[in-house]
MDTraj code that builds the backbone (N, CA, C; nanometers):
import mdtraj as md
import numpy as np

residues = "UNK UNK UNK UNK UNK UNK UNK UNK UNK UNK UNK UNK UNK UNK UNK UNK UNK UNK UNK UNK UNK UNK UNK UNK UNK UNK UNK UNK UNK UNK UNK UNK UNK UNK UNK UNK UNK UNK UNK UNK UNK UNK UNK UNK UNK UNK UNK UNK UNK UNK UNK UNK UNK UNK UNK UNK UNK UNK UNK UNK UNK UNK UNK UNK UNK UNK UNK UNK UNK UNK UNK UNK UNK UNK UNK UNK UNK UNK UNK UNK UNK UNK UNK UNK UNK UNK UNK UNK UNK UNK UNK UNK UNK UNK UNK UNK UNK UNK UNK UNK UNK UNK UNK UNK UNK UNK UNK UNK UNK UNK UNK UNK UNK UNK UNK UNK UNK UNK UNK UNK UNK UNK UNK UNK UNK UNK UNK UNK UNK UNK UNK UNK UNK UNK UNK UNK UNK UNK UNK UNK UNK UNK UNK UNK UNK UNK UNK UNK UNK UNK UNK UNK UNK UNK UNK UNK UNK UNK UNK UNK UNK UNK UNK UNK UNK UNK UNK UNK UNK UNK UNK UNK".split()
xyz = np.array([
    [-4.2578, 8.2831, -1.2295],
    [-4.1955, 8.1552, -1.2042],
    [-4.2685, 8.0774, -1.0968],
    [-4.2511, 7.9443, -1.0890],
    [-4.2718, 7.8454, -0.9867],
    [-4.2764, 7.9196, -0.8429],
    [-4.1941, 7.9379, -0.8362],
    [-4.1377, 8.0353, -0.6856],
    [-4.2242, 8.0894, -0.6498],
    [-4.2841, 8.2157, -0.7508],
    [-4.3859, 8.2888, -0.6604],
    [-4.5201, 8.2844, -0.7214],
    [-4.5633, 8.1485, -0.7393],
    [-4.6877, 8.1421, -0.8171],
    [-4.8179, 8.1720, -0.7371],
    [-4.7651, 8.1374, -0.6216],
    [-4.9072, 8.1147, -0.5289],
    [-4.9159, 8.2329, -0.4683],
    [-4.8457, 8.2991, -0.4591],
    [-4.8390, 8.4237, -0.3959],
    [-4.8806, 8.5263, -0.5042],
    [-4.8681, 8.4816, -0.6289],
    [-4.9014, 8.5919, -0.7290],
    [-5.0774, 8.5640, -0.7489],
    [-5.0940, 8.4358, -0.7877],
    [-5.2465, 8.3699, -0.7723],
    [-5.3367, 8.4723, -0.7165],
    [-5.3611, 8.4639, -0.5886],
    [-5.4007, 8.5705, -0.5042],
    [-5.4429, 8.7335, -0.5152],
    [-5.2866, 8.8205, -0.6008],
    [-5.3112, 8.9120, -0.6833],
    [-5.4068, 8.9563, -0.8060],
    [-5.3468, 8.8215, -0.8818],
    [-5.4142, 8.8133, -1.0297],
    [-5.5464, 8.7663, -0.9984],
    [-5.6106, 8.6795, -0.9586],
    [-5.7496, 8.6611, -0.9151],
    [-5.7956, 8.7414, -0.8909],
    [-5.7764, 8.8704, -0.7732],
    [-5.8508, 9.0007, -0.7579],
    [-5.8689, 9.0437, -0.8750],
    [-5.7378, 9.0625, -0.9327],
    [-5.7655, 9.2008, -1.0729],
    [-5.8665, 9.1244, -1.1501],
    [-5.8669, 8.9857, -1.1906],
    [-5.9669, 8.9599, -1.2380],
    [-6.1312, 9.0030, -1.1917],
    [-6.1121, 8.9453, -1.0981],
    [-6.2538, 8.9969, -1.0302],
    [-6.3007, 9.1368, -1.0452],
    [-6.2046, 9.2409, -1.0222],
    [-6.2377, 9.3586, -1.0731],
    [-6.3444, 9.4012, -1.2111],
    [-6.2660, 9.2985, -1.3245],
    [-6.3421, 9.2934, -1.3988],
    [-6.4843, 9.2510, -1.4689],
    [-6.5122, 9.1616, -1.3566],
    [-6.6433, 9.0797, -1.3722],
    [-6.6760, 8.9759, -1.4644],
    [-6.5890, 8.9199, -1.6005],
    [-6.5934, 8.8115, -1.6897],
    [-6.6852, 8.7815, -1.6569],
    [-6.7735, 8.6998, -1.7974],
    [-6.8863, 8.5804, -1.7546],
    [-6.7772, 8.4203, -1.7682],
    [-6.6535, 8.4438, -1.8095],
    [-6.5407, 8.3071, -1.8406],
    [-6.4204, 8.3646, -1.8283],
    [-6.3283, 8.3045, -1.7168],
    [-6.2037, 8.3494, -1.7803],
    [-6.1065, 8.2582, -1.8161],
    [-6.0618, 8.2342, -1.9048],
    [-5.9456, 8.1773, -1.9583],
    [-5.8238, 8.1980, -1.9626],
    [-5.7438, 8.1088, -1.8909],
    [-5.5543, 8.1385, -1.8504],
    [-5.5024, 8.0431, -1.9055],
    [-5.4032, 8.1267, -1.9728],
    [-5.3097, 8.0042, -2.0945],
    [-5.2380, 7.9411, -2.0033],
    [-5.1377, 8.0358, -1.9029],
    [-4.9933, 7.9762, -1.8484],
    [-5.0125, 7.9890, -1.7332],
    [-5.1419, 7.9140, -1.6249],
    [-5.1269, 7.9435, -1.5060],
    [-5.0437, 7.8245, -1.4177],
    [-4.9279, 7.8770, -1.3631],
    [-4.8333, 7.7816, -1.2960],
    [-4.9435, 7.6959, -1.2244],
    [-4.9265, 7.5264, -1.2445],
    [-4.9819, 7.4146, -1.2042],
    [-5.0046, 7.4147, -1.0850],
    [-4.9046, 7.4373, -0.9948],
    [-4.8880, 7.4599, -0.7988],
    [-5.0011, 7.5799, -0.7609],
    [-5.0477, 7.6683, -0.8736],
    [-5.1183, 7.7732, -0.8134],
    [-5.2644, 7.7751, -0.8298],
    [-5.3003, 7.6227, -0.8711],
    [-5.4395, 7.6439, -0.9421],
    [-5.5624, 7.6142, -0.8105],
    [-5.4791, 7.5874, -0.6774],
    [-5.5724, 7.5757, -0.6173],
    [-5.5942, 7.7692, -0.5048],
    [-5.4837, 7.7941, -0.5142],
    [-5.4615, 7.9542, -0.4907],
    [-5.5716, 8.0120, -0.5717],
    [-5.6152, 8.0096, -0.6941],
    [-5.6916, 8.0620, -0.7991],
    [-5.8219, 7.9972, -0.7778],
    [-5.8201, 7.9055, -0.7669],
    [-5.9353, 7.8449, -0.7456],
    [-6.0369, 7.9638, -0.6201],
    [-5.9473, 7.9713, -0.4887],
    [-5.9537, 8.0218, -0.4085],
    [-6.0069, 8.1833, -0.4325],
    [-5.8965, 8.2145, -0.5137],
    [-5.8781, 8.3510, -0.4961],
    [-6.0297, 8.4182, -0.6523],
    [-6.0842, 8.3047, -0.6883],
    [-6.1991, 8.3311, -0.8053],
    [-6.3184, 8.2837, -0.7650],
    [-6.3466, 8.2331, -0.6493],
    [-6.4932, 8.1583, -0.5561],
    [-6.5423, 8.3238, -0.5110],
    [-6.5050, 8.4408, -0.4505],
    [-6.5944, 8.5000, -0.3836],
    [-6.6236, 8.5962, -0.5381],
    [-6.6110, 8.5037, -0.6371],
    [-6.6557, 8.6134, -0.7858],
    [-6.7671, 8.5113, -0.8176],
    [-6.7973, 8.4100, -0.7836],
    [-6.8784, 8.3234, -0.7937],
    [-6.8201, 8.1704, -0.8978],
    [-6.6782, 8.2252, -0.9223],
    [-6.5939, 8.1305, -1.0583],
    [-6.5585, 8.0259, -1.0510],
    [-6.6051, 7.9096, -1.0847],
    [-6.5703, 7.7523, -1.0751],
    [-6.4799, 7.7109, -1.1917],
    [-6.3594, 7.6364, -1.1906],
    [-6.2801, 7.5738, -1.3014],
    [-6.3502, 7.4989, -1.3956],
    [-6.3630, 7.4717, -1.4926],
    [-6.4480, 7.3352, -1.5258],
    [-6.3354, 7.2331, -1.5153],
    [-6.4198, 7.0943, -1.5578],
    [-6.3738, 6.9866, -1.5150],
    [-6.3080, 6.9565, -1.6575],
    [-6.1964, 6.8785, -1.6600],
    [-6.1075, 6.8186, -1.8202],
    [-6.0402, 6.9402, -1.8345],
    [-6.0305, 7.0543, -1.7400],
    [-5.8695, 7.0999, -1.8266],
    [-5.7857, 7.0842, -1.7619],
    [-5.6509, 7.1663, -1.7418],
    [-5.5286, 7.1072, -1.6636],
    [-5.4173, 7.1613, -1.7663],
    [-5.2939, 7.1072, -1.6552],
    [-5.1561, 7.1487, -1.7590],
    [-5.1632, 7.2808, -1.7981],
    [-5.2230, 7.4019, -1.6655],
    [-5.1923, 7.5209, -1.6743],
    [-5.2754, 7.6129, -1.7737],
    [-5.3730, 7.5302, -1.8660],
    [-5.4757, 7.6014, -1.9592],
    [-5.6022, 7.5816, -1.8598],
    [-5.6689, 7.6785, -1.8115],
    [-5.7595, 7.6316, -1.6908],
    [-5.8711, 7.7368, -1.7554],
    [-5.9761, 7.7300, -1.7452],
    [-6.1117, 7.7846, -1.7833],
    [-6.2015, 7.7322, -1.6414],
    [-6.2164, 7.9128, -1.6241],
    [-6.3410, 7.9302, -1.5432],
    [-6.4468, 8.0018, -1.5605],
    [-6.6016, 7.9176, -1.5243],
    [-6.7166, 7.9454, -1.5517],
    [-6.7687, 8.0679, -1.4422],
    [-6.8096, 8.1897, -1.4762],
    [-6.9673, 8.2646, -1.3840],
    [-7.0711, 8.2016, -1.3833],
    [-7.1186, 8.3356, -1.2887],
    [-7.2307, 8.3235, -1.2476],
    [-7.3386, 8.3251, -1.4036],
    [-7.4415, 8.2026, -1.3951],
    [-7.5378, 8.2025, -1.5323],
    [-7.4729, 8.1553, -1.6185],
    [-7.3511, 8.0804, -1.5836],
    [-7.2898, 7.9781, -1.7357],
    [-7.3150, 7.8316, -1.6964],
    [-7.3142, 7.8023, -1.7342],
    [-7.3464, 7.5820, -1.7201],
    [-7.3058, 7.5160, -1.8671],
    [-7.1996, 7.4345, -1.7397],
    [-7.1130, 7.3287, -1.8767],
    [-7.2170, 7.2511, -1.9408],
    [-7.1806, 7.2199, -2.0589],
    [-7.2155, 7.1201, -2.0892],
    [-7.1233, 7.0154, -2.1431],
    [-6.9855, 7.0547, -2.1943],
    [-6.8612, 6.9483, -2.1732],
    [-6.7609, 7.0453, -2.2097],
    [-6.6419, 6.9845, -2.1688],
    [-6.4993, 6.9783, -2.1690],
    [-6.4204, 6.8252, -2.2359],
    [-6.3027, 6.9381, -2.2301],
    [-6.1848, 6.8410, -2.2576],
    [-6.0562, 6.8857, -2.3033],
    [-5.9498, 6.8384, -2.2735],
    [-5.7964, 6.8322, -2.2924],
    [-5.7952, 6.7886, -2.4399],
    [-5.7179, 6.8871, -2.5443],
    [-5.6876, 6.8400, -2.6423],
    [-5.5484, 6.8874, -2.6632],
    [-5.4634, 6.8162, -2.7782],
    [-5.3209, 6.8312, -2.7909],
    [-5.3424, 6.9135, -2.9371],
    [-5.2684, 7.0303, -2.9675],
    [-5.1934, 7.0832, -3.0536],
    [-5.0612, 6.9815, -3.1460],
    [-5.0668, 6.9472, -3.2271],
    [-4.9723, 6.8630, -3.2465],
    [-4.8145, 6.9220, -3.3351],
    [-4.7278, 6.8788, -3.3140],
    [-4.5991, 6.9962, -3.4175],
    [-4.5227, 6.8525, -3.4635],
    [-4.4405, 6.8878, -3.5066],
    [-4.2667, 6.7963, -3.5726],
    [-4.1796, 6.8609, -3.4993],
    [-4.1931, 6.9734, -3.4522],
    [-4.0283, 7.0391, -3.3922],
    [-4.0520, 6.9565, -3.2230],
    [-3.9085, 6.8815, -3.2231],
    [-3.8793, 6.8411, -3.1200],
    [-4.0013, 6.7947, -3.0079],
    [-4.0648, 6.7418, -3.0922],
    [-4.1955, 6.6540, -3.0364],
    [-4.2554, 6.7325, -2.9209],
    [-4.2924, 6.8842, -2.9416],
    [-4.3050, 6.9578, -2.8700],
    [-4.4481, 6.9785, -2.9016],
    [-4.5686, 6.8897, -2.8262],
    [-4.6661, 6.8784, -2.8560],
    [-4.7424, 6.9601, -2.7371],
    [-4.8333, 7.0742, -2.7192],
    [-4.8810, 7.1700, -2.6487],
    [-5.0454, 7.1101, -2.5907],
    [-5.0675, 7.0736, -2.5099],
    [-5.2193, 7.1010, -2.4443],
    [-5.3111, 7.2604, -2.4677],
    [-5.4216, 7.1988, -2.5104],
    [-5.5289, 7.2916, -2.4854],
    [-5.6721, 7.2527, -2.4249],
    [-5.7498, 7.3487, -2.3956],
    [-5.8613, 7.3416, -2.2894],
    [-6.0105, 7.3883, -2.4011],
    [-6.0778, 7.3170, -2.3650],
    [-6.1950, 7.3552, -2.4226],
    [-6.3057, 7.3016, -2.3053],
    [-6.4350, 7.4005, -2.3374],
    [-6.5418, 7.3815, -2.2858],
    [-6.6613, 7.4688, -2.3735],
    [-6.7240, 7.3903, -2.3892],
    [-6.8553, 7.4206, -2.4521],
    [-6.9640, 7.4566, -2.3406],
    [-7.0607, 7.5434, -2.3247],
    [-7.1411, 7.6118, -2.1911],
    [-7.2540, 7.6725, -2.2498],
    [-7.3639, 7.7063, -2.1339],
    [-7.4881, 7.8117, -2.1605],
    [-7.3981, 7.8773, -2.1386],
    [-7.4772, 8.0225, -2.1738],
    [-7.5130, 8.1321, -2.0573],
    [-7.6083, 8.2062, -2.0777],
    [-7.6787, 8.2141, -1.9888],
    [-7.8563, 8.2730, -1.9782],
    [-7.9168, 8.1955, -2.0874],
    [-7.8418, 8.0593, -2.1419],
    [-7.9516, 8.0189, -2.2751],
    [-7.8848, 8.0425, -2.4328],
    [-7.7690, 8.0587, -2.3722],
    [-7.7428, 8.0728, -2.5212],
    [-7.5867, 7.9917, -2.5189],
    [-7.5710, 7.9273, -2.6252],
    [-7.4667, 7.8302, -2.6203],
    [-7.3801, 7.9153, -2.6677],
    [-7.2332, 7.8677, -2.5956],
    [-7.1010, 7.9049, -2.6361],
    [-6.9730, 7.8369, -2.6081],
    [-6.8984, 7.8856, -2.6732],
    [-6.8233, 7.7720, -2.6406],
    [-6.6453, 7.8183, -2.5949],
    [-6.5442, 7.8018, -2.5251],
    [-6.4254, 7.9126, -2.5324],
    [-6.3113, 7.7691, -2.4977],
    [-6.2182, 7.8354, -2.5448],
    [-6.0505, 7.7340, -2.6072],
    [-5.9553, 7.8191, -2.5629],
    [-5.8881, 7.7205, -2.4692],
    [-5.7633, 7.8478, -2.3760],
    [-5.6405, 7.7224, -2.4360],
    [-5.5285, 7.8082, -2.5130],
    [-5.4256, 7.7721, -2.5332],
    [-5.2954, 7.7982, -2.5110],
    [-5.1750, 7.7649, -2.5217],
    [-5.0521, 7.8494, -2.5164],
    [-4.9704, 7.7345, -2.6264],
    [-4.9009, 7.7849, -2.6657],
    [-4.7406, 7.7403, -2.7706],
    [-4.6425, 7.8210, -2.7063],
    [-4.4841, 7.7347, -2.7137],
    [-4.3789, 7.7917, -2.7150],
    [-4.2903, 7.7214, -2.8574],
    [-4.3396, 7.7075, -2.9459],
    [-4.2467, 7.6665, -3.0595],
    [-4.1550, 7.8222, -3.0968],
    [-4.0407, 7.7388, -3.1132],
    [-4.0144, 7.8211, -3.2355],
    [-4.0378, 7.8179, -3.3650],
    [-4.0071, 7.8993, -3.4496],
    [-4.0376, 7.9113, -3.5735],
    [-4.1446, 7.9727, -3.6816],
    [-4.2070, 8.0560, -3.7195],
    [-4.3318, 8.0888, -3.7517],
    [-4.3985, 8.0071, -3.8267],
    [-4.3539, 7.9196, -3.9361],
    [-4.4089, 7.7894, -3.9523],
    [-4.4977, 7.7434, -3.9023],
    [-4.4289, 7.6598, -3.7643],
    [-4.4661, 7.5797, -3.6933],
    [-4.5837, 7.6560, -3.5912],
    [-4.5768, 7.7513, -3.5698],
    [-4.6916, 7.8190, -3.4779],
    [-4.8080, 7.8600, -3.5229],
    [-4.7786, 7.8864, -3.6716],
    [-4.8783, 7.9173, -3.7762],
    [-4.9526, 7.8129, -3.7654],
    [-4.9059, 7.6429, -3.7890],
    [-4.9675, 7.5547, -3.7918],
    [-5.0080, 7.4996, -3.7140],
    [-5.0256, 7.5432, -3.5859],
    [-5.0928, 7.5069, -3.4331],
    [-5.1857, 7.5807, -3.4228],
    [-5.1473, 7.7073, -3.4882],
    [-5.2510, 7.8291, -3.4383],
    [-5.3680, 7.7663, -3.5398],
    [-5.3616, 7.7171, -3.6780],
    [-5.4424, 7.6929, -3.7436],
    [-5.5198, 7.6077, -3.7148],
    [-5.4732, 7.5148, -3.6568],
    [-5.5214, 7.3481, -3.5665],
    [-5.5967, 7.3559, -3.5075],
    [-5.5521, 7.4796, -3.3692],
    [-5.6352, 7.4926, -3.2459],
    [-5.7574, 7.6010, -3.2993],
    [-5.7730, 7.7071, -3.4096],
    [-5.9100, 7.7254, -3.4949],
    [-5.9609, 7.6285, -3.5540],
    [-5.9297, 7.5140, -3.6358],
    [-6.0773, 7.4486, -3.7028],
    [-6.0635, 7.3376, -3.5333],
    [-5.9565, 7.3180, -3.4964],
    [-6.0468, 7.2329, -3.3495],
    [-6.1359, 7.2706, -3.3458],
    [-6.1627, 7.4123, -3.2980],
    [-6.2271, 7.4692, -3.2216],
    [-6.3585, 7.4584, -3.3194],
    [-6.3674, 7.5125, -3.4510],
    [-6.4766, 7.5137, -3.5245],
    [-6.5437, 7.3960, -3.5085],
    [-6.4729, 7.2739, -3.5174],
    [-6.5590, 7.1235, -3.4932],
    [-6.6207, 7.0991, -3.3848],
    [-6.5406, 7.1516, -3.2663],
    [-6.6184, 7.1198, -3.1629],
    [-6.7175, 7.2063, -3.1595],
    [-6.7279, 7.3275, -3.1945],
    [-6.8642, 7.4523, -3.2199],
    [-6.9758, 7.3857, -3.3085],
    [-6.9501, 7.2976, -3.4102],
    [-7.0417, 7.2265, -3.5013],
    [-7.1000, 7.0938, -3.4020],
    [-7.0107, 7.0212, -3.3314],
    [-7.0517, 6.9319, -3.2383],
    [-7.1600, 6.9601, -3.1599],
    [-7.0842, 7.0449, -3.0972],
    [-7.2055, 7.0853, -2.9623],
    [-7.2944, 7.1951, -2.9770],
    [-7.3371, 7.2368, -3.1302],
    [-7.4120, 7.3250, -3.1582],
    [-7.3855, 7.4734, -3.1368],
    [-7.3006, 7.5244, -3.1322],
    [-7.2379, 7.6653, -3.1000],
    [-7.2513, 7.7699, -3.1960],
    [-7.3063, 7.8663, -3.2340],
    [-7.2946, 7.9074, -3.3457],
    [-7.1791, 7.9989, -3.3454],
    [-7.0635, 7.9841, -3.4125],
    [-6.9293, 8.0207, -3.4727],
    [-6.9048, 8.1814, -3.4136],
    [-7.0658, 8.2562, -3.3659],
    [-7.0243, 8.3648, -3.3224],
    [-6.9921, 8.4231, -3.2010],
    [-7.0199, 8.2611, -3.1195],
    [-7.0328, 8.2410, -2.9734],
    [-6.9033, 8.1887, -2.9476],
    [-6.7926, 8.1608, -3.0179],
    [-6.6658, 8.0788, -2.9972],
    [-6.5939, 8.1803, -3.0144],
    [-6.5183, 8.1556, -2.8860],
    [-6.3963, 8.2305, -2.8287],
    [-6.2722, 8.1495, -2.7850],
    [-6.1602, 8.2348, -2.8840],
    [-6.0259, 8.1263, -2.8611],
    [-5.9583, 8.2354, -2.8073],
    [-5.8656, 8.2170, -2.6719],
    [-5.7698, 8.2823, -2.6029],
    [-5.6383, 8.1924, -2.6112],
    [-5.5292, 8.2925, -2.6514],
    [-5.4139, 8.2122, -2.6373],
    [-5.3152, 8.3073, -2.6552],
    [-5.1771, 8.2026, -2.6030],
    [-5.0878, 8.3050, -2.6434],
    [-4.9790, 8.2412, -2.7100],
    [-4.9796, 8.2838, -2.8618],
    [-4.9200, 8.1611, -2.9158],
    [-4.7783, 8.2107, -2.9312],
    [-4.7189, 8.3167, -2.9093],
    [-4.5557, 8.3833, -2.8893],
    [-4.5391, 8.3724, -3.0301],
    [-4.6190, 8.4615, -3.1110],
    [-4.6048, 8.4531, -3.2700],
    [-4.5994, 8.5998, -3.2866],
    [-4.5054, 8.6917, -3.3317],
    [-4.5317, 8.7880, -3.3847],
    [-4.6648, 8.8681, -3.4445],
    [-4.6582, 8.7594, -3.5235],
    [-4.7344, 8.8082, -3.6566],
    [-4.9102, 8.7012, -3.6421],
    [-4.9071, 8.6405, -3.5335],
    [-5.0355, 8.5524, -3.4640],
    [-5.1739, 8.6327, -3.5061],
    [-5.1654, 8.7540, -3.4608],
    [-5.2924, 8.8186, -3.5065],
    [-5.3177, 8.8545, -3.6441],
    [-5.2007, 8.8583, -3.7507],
    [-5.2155, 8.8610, -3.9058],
    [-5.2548, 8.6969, -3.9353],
    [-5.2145, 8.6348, -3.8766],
    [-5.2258, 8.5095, -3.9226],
    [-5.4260, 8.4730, -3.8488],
    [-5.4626, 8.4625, -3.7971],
    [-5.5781, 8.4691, -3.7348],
    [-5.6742, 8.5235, -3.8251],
    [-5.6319, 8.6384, -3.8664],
    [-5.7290, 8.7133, -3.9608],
    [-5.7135, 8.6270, -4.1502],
    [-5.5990, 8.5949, -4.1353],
    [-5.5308, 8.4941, -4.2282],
    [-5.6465, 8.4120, -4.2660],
    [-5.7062, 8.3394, -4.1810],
    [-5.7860, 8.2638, -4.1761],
    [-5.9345, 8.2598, -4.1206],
    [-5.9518, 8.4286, -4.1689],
    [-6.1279, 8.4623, -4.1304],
    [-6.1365, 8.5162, -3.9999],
    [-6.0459, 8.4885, -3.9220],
    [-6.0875, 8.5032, -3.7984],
    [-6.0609, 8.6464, -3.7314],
    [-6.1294, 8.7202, -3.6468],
    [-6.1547, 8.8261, -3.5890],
    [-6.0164, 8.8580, -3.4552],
    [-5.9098, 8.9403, -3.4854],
    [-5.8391, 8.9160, -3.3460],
    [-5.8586, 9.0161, -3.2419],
    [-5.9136, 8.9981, -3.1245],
    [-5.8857, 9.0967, -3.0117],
    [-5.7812, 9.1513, -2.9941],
    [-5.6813, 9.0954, -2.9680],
    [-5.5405, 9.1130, -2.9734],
    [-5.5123, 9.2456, -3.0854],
    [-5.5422, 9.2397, -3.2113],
    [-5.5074, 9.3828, -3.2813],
    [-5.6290, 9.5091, -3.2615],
    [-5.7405, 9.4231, -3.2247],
    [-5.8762, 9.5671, -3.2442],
    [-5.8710, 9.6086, -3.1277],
    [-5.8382, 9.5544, -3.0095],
    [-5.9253, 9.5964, -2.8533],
    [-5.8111, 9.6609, -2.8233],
    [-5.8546, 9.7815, -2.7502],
    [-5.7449, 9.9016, -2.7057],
    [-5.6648, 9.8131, -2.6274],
    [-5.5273, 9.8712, -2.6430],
    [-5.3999, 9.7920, -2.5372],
    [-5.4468, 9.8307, -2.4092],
    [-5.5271, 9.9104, -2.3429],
    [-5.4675, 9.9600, -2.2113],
    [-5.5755, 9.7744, -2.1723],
    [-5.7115, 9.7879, -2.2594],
    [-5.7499, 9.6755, -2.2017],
    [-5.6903, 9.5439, -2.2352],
    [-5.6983, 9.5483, -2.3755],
    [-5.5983, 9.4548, -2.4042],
    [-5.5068, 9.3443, -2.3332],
    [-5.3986, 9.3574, -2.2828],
    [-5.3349, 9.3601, -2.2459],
    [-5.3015, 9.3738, -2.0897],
    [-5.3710, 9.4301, -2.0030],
    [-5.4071, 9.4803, -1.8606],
    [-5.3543, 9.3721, -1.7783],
    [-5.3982, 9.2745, -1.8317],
    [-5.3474, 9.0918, -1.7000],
    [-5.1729, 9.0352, -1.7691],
])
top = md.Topology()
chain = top.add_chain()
for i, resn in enumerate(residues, 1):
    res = top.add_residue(resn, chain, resSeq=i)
    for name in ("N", "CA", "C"):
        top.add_atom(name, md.element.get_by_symbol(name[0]), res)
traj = md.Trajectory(xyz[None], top)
């Protein structure tokens, strides 16, 4: 919650660091805490990029360099409950890539299905835009879908979420 965001910031930034990411991507980081994070991801060498916000925040390592960003909307019909997402397209060491931090709270599987589908070919266009090749694009999210990782594969796509062991998985 709000309450103890900044105080948690601090925590979660270490454990990250532990891990060393060359990007990390946070769907739901409370807004009040992004300068705590900011903070608590500088002695890993980790800068935010610029154009995200509204709690989807993407940060670059050491040997990545933007080459753009931007805020895009997820769009729904249920209760005009329209979701922000984060993108940034980047080197690293020379090789283009590109990563999409999202979150949904719809209900309905419908409706999440059809965000989740949105925020993949987004993502594919902007990979065709800025030259990315499709194997370098990485989407993180958490779309509160059951069945999100059947649906993912639904549509070609590879999920971490069902292949990568839970202990890592899952760990943050």
């Amino acid at each position: 919650g709000a309450a103890t965001a900044r105080r948690r910031a601090a925590r979660i930034g270490a454990k990250i660091l532990t891990f060393k990411p060359t990007v990390v991507c946070l769907q739901e980081l409370e807004i009040h805490s992004v300068k705590e994070m900011d903070r608590a991801l500088r002695p890993g060498g980790y800068r935010r990029i610029a154009g995200g916000g509204k709690g989807r925040e993407i940060y670059l390592g050491k040997g990545c360099s933007q080459i753009a960003s931007g805020l895009g909307r997820v769009h729904t019909e249920l209760h005009d409950d329209d979701k922000p997402w984060v993108w940034t397209a980047y080197t690293y060491q020379g090789t283009r890539c590109l990563a999409v931090s999202f979150h949904n709270e719809n209900q309905g599987h419908a409706v999440q299905r059809q965000q989740l589908a949105e925020v993949l070919q987004s993502s594919l266009a902007l990979a065709n835009k800025y030259k990315v090749p499709w194997a370098n694009l990485f989407v993180t999210g958490d779309g509160n879908l059951p069945t999100a990782e059947d649906a993912a594969e639904e549509l070609n796509w590879i999920s971490a979420g069902k292949h990568a062991p839970k202990r890592t998985n899952y760990g943050l």
